[in-house]
N, C-alpha and C positions, 0 to 999 in steps of 0.2 A: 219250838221248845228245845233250843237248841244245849241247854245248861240243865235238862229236867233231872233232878234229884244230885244235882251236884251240891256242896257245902262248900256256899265263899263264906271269907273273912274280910269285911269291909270296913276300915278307922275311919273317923272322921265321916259316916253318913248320914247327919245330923241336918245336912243342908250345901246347895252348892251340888259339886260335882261328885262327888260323895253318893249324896242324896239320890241325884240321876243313875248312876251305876245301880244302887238297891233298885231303885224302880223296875229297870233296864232288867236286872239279873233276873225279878222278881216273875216279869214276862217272860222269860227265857228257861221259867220252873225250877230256879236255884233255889236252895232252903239257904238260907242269910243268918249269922252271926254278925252282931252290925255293933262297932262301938260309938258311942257317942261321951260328948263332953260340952257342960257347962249350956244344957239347955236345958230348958220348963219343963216340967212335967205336960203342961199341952202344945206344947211341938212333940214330945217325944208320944203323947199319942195320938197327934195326928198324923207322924210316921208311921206305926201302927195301924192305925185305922187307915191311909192308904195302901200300906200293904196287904191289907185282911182282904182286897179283893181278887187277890190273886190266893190258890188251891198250893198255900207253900206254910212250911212252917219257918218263924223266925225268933230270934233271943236280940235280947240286948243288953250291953256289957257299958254303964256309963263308966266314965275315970280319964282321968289325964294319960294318951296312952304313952308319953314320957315316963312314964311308972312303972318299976318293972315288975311290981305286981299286981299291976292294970293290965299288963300284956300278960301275965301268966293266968290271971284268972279268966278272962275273953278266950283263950288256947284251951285252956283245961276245961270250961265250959261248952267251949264248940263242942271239943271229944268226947265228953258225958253225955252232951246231947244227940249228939249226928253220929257219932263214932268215927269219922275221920276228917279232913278238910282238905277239898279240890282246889278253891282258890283261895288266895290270899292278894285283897287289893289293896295296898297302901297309901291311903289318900290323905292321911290327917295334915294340914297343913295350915300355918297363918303367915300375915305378908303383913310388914309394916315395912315404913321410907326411914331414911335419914344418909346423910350424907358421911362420907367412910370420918372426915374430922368432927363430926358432931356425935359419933354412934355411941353409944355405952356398951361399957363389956355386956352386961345386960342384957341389951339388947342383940347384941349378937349371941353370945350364950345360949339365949329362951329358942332362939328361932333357930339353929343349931338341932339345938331337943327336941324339938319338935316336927322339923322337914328334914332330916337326916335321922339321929340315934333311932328315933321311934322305929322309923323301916330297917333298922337294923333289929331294934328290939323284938316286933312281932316275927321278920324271920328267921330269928336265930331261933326261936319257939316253936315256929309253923314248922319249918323243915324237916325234923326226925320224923313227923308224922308222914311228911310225905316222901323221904326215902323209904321209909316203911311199906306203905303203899306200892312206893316204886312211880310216883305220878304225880302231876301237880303242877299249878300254875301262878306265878308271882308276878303282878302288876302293879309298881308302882306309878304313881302323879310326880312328875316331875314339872318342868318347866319350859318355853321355848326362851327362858333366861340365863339358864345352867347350859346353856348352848350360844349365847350371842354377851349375856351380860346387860346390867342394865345401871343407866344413872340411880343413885341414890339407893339400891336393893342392890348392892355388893355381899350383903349375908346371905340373901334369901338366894342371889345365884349360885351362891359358894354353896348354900345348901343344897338345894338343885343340882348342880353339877355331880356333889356328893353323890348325891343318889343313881344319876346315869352309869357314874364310875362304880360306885357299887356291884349297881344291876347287871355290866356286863361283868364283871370278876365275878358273880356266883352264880352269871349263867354258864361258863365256863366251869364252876366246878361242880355243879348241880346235874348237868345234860347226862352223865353218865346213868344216874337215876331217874330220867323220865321227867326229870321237872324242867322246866321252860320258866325265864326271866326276863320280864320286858317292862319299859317305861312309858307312859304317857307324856309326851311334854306339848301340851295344851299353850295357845298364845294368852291374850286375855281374854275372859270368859264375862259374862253378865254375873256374876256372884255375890253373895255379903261381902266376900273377903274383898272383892276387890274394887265396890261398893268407897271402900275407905282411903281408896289411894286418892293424890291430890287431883283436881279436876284438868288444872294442866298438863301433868300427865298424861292424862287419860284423851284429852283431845289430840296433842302429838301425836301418843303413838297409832293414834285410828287414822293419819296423815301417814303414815309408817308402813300399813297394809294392804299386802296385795290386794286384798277384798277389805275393804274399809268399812267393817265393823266390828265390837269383839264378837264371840260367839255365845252362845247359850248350853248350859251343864248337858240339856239332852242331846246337842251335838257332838260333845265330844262321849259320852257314854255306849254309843257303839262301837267304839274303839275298843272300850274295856269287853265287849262281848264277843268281839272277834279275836282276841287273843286266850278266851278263857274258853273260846268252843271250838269241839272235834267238830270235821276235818280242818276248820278255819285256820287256827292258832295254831295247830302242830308244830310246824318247822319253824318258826318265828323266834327266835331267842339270843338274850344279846342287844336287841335291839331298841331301838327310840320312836315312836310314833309322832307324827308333828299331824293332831289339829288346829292351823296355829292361824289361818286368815293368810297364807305366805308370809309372815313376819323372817321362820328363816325356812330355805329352797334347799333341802341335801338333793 
């Protein structure tokens, strides 16, 4: 119970890696503020109802969390309920292909909004609360893309990278209050999202792996628990986490 009565902030845990972290937290006795977007009403309670068998209480905040009063009511709803927020996991994320001469603004744009601004959006929200506090833990999902780069997700690394560069500039300015800033950059994982990439792709790059497979969302979500739990995660900040199969070796 290494998380017991902490208050994370989870986007995007609707499915995927996401998904794994709420579970993960959920064993770990975190009470969960969890957003989701653009699913059924029965995935969203059979989210629910697998969380109901863990001894935690949980809210959920659906909306596009590009919306900056998607992130303001998710923030303001946490702190109605919980009265403050320990972590904040930034996961919301989507991945589509196209080649840098075929791409639409569009299409760079949306993905932009979505794997970057967002994690700007929910911590420029979350943080007062937790200088406040004087404490607090920020994990974004990044990419082992936003690190190496990849044919045809030129945005989606551009956005990735974003967020590395992010993470360390406001872990740097955050450390003075007690808060810690770290990334996830996961290689490829068994997910919906990525589920959608081309099958060529996907065979290469498992030729590309140190350990030649991708992984699975409950692989990489103890990742997320070790930087969100005392004593584990303490001094950790700044930094980049690679579960990535060896794709890239720091």
């Amino acid at each position: 119970m290494r998380l017991e009565s902490k208050v994370a902030i989870i986007t995007g845990a609707g499915q995927g890696i996401g998904k794994a972290i709420a579970l993960a937290y959920a064993k770990e006795g975190a009470n969960l503020s969890l957003n989701v977007f653009g699913l059924s009403k029965e995935k969203v309670d059979s989210i629910l109802n697998e969380l109901s068998n863990y001894n935690i209480q949980v809210s959920i905040t659906e909306g596009d969390i590009t919306d900056e009063r998607v992130v303001k009511e998710l923030v303001d709803r946490t702190i109605n309920q919980f009265g403050r927020i320990d972590i904040l996991v930034n996961n919301a994320g989507i991945l589509t292909q196209s080649l840098i001469q075929d791409m639409s603004v569009e299409m760079w744009d949306r993905m932009i909004e979505v794997d970057l601004k967002s994690v700007f959006l929910t911590t420029r929200y979350v943080v007062p609360h937790m200088i406040t506090q004087k404490s607090g833990r920020i994990i974004s999902t990044a990419s082992q893309l936003g690190q190496k780069g990849g044919a045809a997700l030129s945005h989606y690394a551009a956005a990735k990278a974003g967020v590395i560069g992010f993470t360390k500039s406001i872990a740097i300015e955050l450390g003075q209050y007690g808060i810690t800033a770290n990334c996830i950059a996961p290689g490829p994982i068994e997910t919906e999202m990525v589920a959608g990439i081309d099958e060529d792709w996907k065979v290469q790059k498992r030729k590309e792996l140190a350990i030649p497979r991708f992984g699975k969302p409950e692989e990489v979500a103890p990742t997320a628990v070790l930087l969100a739990a005392d004593p584990d995660g303490n001094i950790y900040t700044g930094q980049t986490l690679g579960p990535n199969s060896g794709d890239v070796m720091m």
